[in-house]
Every structure is written in structure tokens, then in C-alpha cells.
N, C-alpha and C positions, 0 to 999 in steps of 0.2 A: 453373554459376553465371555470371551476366554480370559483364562489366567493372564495374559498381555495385554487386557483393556479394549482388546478387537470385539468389536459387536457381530455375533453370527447372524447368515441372513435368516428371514422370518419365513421363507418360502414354505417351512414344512408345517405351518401355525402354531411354532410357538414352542412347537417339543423343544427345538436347542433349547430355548432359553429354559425349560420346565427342567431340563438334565443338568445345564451348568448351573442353576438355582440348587436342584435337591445336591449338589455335591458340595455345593460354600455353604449350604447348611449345616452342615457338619464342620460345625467348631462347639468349643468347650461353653458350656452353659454360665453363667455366673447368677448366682442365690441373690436373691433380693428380700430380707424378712417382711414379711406382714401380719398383721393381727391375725389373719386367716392360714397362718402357716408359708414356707416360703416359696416365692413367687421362681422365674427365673429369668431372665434374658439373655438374647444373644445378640452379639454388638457386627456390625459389619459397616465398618470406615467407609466414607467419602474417599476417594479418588484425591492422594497428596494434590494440594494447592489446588482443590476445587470445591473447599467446605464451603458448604450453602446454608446448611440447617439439618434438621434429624428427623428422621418419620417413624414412630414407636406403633409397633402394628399387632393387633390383637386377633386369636386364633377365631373358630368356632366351637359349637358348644360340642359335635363329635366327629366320626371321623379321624383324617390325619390330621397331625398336628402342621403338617407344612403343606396348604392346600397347593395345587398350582398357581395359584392366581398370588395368594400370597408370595411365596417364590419368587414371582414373576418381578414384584417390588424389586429384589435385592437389584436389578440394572439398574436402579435411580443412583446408584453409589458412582457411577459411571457421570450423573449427572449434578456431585457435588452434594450429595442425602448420605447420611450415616443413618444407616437402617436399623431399627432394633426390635427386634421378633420377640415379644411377647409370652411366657407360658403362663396362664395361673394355677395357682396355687394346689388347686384340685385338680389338676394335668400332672402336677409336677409329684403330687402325691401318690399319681397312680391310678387317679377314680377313673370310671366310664361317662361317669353324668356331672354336665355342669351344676356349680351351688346357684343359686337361689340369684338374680339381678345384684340384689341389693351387697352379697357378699362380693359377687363381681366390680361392682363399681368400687366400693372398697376397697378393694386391694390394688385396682389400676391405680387408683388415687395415691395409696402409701408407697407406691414403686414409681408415682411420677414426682414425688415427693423427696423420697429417698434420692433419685437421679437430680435432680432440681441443686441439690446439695452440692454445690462445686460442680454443677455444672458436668459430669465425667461418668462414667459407669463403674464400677468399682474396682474392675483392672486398671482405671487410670485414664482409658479412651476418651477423649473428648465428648462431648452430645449437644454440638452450637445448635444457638435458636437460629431461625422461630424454629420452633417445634411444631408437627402435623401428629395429629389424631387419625389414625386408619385403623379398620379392622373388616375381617370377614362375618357375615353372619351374624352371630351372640355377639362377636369382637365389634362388630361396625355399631350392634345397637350401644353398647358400652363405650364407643369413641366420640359418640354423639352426646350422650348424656353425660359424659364426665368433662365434655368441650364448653358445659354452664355448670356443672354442679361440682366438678373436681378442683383441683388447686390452682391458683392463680402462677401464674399470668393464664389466660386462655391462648390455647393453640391458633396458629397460624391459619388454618384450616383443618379442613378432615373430610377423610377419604372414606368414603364405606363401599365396601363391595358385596352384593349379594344380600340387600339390608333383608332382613323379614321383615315384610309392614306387617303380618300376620301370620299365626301359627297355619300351616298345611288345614286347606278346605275350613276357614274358620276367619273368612273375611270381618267377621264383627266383631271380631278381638283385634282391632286397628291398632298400632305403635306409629302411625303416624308422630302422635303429639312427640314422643322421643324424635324422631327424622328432623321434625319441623322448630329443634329447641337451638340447634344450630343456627340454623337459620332464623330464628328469629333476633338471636344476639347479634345480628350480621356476619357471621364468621363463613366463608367462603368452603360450601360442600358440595362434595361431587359423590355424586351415584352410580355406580354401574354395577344393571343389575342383565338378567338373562330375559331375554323376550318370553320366554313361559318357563318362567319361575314361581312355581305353585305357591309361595310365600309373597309373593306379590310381585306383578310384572310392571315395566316399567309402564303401563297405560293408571296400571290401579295407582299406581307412585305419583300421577299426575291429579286422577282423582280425588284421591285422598287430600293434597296438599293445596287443591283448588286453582281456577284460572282466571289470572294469570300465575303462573307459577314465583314463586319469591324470589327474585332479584337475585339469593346469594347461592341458590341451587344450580348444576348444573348436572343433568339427568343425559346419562348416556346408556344406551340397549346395546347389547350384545348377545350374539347366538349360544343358545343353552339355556336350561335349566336352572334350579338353586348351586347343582353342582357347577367347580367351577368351568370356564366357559370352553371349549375348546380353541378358541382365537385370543389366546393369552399376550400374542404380541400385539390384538387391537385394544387391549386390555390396557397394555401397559401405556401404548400410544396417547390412549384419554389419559390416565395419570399424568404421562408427562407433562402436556399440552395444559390439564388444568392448574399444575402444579406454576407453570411457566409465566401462565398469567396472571396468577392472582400471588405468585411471590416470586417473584424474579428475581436474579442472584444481587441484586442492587439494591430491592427494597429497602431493609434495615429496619424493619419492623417484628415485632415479636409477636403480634396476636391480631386478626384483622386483615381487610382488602390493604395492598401497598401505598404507603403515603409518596409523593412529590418531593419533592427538596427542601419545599417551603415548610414540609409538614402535615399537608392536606391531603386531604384523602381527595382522589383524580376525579376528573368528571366527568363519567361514560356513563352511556346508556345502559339499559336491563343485561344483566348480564347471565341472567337464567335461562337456558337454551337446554335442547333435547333432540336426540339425534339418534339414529340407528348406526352401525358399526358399516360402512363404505361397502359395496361389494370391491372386487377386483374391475368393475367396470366402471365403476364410478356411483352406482345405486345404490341408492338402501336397500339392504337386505329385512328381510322379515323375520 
């Protein structure tokens, strides 16, 4: 998206959006204390007169700290998301290695806490509900499990990209049960992981989780590996698409599938689906 709100086209996959992403990354960070030392955030407003809600998105364990895919997030502002990037605490300190899960969940939790407090980020920026849970990597596994274990209200949804269901060649060390904790609270998750992604591909994401797949999953493949995908614009396309249906700018719900007028939660069928990334002919691609 340019600085004028114009959306570039996607022709070259995705690089615009990876160039005008890594350049609105660059704003000023704001400190978020936590037991763990402090955290940081970067805030990136909704689009005036198109707040919708806020999707607070967490990094991986190394690497850059602004993957592409992550980046690729910051257009949803275009669709009324107030984006907020994520650093922890041992990022922000300088380490190379992430601390331990349990420090991890910790500190999301005191920084969604702290934001929770009036609602605003600490320069004062708004951060309207619902709120979305997303991360890459480490970040997706911690958006998953702080979506039942972290602070109330529970998130709108959550997005993970690039989940590890397993450490690299070490399928028996499954993180499943984290994947599947979302989804068991009913809380509306979307996957998008790479077709051979040595941390688990979207076939093993299906195994794992059993069949039929849980109703509140929705499992999208895309080309590449753990790294992120090279098709960042079909990347984003799933984001949007899931985001659209499971919390439309109408909802007015804060945690959960969107309720009716009357209050009820609608009455559709399974809405767990899996899908590879479209060729340009219309195919799935492999």
C-alpha cells in the first residue's frame, strides 16, 4: 500500500508489499514493562473512519525481527486493523536466543494487560476490540496458548503463521496440543503454513489434529518452507478472507465466531477447510 492508501499490484509476489511493509516499520518503538524486563511495541493505526479492531502480532524465536510475512500484516490497517508488532523482552534486550515458553507467555500476557488498561497504547493510540492473537513461529505458538491461558477477555481469533507443530526432524515432540487449545475453546484459527515446512507441513497439521478437522480451524498451504513464503500477497489474501468472515466490521463481538442481532451465535455449517494457495490458472499448486 502507498503512503496514499493506494494498494500496489501483487504482480511481482508480493515484494511491493515486503518494501512498503519494511519502511512503516520504521517508527519509534514504545517500552511496555514486564516482570521479564521491558517488552516493546509498535502501533500502526487503522485507516481514519475504518476502525474495526486491533491484531497484536508476535515475532519468532530468530532471525529478523520483521519477517516478510509478518510485514505483510501491516495492509490490514488499509482494512480498518490497528496493527501492533510485538518485541519481547529478550529481543529488546539484545539476546540471540529466545527465553524459555513459559517467560514468553508471561510477558505477552503483562503487555496485553498493560494495553487492556484504557484500552490505548501508551502514546495514547487507540487499540479497539476485538482483539486478534497472531504470530510467526515461537510468536504463533505463544498466540495460541495465551488465546486460553492469558488475560481475559479471550481474543477474537488468531492467526498463526508458520506454526512449528515440531522441532526440525523431530516429529515426536508434537505441539499439537498448543495448535488445538484454540480451537478447542471455539475461538476461530487460521494456519498458514508452507507445503514443506520441515517444522510441520500442512499434511502433518492435518494429521496431527485428526479427521475431521475441528470446525474452528482453517488450514491454508502456501509455497515455501519455515522461511517466510515467497507469495506474501497470497499470504495476506488468506488473512484477509479469514479475518472477514469470522469478524466482519459488524460483528461487535469481542472474543468468538460473530454473533446475529439477536445475540446468537449463526448457523453454518463446518467451517474448517484446507486449501493450497491458487495457481495463476486456477490450480492448486503443490
Amino acid at each position: 500500500m502507498t503512503a496514499s492508501g493506494e494498494r500496489r499490484p501483487t504482480s511481482d509476489g508480493g515484494k511491493a508489499r515486503a518494501d512498503v511493509g519494511a519502511t512503516r516499520a520504521e517508527v519509534d518503538s514504545q517500552p511496555v514493562p514486564t516482570s521479564q524486563g521491558p517488552a516493546a511495541i509498535r502501533v500502526f493505526p487503522a485507516d481514519r473512519g475504518r476502525e474495526r479492531g486491533t491484531v497484536l502480532v508476535g515475532h519468532g524465536a530468530g532471525g529478523q525481527r520483521d519477517a516478510a510475512d509478518v510485514l505483510a500484516l501491516l495492509d490490514l490497517t488499509a482494512d480498518g486493523w490497528t496493527v501492533v508488532l510485538l518485541d519481547q523482552p529478550w529481543r529488546v534486550a539484545g539476546r540471540r536466543v529466545a527465553t524459555a515458553p513459559p517467560t514468553l507467555d508471561l510477558a505477552w500476557s503483562e503487555v496485553l494487560e498493560a494495553l487492556a488498561q484504557g484500552g490505548r497504547a501508551p502514546d495514547g493510540i487507540p487499540l479497539p476490540r476485538p482483539w486478534v492473537h497472531a504470530g510467526r513461529s515461537a510468536g504463533a505458538r505463544v498466540a495460541c496458548r495465551i488465546s486460553v491461558d492469558g488475560p481475559p477477555p479471550p481474543p477474537g481469533a488468531v492467526v498463526a503463521l508458520a506454526f512449528p507443530l515440531h522441532p526440525p526432524g523431530k516429529p515426536e515432540r508434537s505441539r499439537a496440543a498448543e495448535l488445538a487449545a484454540p480451537l478447542a475453546a471455539g475461538i476461530p484459527t487460521l494456519v498458514v503454513q508452507g507445503g514443506r515446512d520441515p517444522m510441520g507441513t500442512p499434511h502433518q497439521i492435518r494429521q496431527a489434529l485428526g479427521d475431521p478437522l475441528p470446525e474452528t480451524l482453517t488450514l491454508r498451504e502456501v509455497p515455501g518452507n519455515h522461511s517466510p513464503t515467497r507469495d506474501v500477497a497470497a499470504l495476506l489474501d488468506h488473512v484477509r478472507t479469514f479475518l472477514d468472515r469470522h469478524l466482519p466490521r459488524d460483528a461487535g463481538v469481542v472474543g468468538g465466531p460473530p454473533r446475529t442481532a439477536s445475540g446468537d451465535r449463526p448457523a453454518e455449517g463446518p467451517v474448517a477447510s484446507v486449501g493450497r494457495t491458487p495457481s495463476r490458472t486456477g490450480a492448486p499448486t503443490s
